[in-house]
C-alpha positions as CSV (number, residue, x, y, z in Angstrom):
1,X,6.2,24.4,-6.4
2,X,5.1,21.9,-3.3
3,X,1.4,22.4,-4.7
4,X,3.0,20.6,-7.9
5,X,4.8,18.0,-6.4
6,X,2.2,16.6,-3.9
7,X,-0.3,16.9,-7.0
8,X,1.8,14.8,-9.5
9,X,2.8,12.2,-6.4
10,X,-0.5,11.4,-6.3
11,X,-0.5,11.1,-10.0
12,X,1.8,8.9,-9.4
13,X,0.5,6.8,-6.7
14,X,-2.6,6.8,-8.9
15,X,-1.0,5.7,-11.7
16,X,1.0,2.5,-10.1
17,X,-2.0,1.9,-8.6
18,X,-4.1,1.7,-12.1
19,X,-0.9,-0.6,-13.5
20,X,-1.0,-2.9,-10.4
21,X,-4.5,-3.8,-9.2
22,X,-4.8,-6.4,-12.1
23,X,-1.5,-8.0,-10.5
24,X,-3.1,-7.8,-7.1
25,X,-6.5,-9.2,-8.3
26,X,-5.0,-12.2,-9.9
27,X,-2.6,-13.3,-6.9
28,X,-5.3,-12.6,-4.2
29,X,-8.1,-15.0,-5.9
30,X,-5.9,-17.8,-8.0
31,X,-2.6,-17.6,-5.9
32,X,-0.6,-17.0,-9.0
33,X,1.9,-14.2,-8.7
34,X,1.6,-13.5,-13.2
35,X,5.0,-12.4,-14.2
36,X,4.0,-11.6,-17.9
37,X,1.7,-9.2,-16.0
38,X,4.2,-6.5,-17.7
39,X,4.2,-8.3,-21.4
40,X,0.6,-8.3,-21.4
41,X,0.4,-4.9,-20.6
42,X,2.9,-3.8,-23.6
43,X,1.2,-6.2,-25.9
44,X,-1.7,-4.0,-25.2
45,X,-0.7,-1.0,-26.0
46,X,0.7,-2.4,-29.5
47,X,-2.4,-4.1,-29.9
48,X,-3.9,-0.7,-29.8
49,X,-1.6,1.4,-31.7
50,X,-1.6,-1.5,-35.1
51,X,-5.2,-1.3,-34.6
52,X,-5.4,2.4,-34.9
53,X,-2.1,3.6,-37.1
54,X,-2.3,0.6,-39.5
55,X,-5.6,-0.9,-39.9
56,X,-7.0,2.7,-39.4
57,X,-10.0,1.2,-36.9
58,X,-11.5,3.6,-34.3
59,X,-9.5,4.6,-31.6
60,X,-11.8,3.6,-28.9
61,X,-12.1,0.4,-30.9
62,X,-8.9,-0.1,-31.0
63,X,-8.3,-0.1,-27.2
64,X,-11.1,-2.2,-26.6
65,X,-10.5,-4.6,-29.1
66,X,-7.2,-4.9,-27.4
67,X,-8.1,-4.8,-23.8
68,X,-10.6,-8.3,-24.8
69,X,-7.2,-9.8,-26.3
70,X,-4.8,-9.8,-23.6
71,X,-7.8,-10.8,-21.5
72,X,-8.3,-13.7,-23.6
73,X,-4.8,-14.5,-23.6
74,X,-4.6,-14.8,-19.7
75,X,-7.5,-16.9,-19.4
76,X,-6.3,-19.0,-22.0
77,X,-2.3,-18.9,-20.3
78,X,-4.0,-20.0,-17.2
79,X,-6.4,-23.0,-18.8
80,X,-4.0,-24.2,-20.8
81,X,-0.3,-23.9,-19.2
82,X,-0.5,-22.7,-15.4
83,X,-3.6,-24.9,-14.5
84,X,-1.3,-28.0,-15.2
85,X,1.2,-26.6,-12.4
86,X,-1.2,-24.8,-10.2
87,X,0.3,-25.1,-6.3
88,X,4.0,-25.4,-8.1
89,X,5.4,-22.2,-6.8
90,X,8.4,-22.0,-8.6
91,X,6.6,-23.6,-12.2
92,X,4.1,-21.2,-11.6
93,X,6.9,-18.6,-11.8
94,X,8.9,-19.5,-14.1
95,X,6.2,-20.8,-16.8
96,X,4.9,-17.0,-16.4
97,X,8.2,-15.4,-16.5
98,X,8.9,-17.2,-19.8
99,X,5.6,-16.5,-21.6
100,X,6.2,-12.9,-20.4
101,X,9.9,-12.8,-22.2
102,X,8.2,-14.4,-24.9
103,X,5.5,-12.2,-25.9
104,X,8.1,-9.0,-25.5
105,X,10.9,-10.9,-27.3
106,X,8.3,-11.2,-30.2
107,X,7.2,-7.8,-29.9
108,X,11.1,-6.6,-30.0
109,X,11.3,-8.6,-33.2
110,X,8.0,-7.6,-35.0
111,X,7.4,-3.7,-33.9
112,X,11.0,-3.5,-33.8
113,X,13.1,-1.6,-30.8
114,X,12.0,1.7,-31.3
115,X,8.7,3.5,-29.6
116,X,4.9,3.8,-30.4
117,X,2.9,6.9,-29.0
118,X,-0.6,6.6,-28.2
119,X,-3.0,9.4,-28.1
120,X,-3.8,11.4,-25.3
121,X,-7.9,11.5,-23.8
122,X,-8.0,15.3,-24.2
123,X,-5.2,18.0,-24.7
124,X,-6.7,20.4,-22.5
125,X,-5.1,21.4,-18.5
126,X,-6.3,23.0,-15.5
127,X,-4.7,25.3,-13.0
128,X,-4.6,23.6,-9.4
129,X,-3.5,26.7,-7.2
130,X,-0.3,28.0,-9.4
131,X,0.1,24.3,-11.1
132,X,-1.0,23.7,-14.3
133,X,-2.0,19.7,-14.6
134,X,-3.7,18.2,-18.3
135,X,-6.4,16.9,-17.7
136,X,-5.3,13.3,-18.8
137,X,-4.1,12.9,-15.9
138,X,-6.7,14.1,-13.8
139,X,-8.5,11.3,-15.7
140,X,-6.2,8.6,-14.3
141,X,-6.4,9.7,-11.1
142,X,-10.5,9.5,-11.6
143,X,-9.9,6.1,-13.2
144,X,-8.1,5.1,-10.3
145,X,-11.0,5.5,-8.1
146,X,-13.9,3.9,-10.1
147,X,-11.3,0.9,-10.7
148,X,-11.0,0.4,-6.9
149,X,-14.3,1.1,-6.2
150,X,-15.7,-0.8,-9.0
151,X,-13.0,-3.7,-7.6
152,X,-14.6,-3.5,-4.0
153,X,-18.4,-3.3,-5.4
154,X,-17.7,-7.0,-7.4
155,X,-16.0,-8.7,-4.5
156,X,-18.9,-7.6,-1.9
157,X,-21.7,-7.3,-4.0
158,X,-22.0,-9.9,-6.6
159,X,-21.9,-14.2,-6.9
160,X,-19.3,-14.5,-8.7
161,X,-17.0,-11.7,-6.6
162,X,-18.0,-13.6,-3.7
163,X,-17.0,-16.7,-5.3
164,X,-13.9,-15.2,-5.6
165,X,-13.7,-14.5,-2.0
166,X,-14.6,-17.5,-1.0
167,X,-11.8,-19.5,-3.2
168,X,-9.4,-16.5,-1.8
169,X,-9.9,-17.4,2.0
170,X,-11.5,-21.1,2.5
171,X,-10.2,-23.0,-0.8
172,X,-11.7,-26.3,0.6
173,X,-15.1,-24.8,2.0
174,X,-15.8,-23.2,-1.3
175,X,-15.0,-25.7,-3.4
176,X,-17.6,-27.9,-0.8
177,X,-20.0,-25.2,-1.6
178,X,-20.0,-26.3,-5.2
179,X,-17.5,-23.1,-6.2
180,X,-15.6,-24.0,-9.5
181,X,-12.2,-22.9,-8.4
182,X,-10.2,-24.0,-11.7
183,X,-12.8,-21.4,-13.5
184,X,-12.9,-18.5,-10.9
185,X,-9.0,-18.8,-11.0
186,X,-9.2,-18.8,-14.7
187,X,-11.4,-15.9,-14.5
188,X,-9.0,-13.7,-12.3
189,X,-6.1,-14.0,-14.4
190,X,-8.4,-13.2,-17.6
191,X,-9.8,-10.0,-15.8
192,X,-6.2,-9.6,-14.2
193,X,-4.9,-9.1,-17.8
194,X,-7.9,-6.6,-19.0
195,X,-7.1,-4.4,-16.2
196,X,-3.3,-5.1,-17.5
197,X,-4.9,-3.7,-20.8
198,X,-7.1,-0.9,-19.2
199,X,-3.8,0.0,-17.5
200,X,-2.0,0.6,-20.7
201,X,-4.3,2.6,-22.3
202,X,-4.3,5.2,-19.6
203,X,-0.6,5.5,-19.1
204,X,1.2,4.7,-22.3
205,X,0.2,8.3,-23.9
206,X,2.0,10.1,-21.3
207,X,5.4,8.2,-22.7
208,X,6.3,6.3,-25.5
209,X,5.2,2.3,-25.8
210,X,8.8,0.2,-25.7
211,X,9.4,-3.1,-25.0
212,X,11.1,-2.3,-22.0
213,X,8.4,-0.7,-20.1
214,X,7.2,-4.7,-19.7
215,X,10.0,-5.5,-17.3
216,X,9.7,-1.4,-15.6
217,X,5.9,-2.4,-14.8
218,X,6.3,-5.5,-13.7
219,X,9.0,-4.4,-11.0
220,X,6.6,-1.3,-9.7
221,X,3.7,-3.7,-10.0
222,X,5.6,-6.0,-7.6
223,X,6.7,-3.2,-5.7
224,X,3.4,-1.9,-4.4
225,X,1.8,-5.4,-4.1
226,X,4.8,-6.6,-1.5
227,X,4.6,-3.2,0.3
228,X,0.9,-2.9,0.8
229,X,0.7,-6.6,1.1
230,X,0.0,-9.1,-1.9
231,X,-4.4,-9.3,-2.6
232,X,-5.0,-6.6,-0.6
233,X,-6.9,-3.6,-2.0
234,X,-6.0,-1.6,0.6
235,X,-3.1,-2.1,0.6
236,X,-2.6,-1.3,-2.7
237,X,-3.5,1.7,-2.1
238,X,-1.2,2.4,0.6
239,X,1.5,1.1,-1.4
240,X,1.1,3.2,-4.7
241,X,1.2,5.8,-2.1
242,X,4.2,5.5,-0.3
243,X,6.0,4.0,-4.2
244,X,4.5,7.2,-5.9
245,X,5.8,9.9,-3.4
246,X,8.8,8.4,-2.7
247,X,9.8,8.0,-6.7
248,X,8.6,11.8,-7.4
249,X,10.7,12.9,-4.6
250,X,13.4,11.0,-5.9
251,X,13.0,12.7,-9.2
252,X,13.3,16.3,-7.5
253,X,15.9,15.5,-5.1
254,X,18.6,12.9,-6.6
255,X,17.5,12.5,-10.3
256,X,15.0,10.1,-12.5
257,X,17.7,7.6,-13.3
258,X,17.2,6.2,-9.7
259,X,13.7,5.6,-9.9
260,X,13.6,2.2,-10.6
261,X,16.2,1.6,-7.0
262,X,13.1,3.3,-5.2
263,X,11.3,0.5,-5.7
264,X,13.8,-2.3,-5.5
265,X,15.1,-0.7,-2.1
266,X,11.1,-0.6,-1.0
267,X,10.9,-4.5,-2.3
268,X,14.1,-5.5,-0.3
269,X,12.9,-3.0,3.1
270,X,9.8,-4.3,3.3
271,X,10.7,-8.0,2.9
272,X,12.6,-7.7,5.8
273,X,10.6,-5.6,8.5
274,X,7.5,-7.0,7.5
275,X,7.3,-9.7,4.7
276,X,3.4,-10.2,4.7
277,X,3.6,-6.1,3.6
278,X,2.1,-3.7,5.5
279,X,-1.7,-5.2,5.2
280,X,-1.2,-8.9,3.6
């Protein structure tokens, strides 16, 4: 029974950590904390199932095709509407706050309010001691890794993650440098929202695809970004951790309906012993 637990904690953790490094990304390079982060990543996952159930295209199609739109959509929310208010805190949030409650408004009123499933990578399990886990989610945990990895290869080995680095910790010396920071910021939130995408993919077959599960993401996004400290990979990491334990014991030990209070206790608690987070 412990073998189980600890294993799907880490699920967990791996999973919050998949939905929320495209949150971190974006904040750490452009400054823009996205709140239609969530919206995006339901729009992705309806992209994918229209795609598949009603226009019959390939699955793996399907998800691509709709990983490339959301992206396309945050680069062009940024070009066109937060790029006018970039350095306005509170425009900045409440510009992305209302494209987020529109794009799930319209998504309420099109798909209507009941839920979409999405199909799983592979129906087959293992046995890890006496637990039996499917191998879907052994493939997010895998995902989580290459994503972070992959995340840490492209900021330290690469001109344009440097770039990003650059705009992220000396904005003026960067931009003397010749660094186009309008377009690397651009370029965060449009790889911010394909990770949004990717995120979706992976996840939404282990429940169903609501509109509701915008807002849910966005708060457990938020969650592990203020604990482990906002642009901060590791700290992401340390975050989904302590979020991803803490909600599956939380699930054993009180019941599920007070998961979301896990992370809006974390949120409050860590705001005030530590309001950078634990690593920002």
């Amino acid at each position: 029974m412990l073998i189980s637990n600890l294993i799907y904690g880490l699920f967990n953790s791996a999973a919050l950590s998949v939905m929320a490094i495209g949150f971190t990304l974006t904040f750490g390079i452009s400054g823009v904390a996205n709140f239609a982060y969530g919206a995006f990543y339901v729009l992705a996952a309806y992209s994918t199932w229209f795609l598949f159930n009603k226009l019959s295209f390939p699955y793996s199609l399907s998800a691509l095709a709709s990983i490339l739109f959301v992206a396309v959509l945050g680069g062009l929310t940024y070009r066109f509407i937060l790029l006018r208010i970039h350095g306005q805190k509170i425009s900045e949030v409440i510009a992305t706050f209302g494209i987020g409650l529109v794009i799930l408004e319209l998504l309420m009123h099109f798909a209507g309010g009941y839920g979409r499933e999405l199909p799983t990578f592979t129906e087959q399990s293992v046995s890890i001691g006496h637990a039996y886990v499917d191998m879907h989610r052994i493939i997010i945990i895998i995902l989580c890794g290459i994503l972070v990895f992959s995340l840490w290869f492209f900021t330290h080995h690469t001109k344009t993650g440097l770039a990003f680095r650059g705009i992220a910790q000396e904005k003026r010396t960067a931009l003397s440098l010749g660094i186009n920071s309008d377009w690397i910021a651009t370029l965060s939130v449009f790889l911010g929202a394909a990770l949004a995408g990717i995120a979706a993919i992976a996840i939404f077959p282990l429940e169903t695809v609501t509109t509701i599960s915008g807002y849910t993401v966005m708060i457990n996004a938020l969650a592990v970004c203020i604990i482990g400290g906002m642009g901060s990979t590791t700290g992401l990491l340390m975050g989904s951790l302590l979020v991803g334990f803490a909600q599956k014991f939380t699930d054993i030990y009180i019941g599920s309906n007070y998961r979301m209070v896990v992370s809006l206790a974390a949120i409050l608690l860590i705001l005030f012993l530590k309001p950078s987070g634990l690593l920002g």
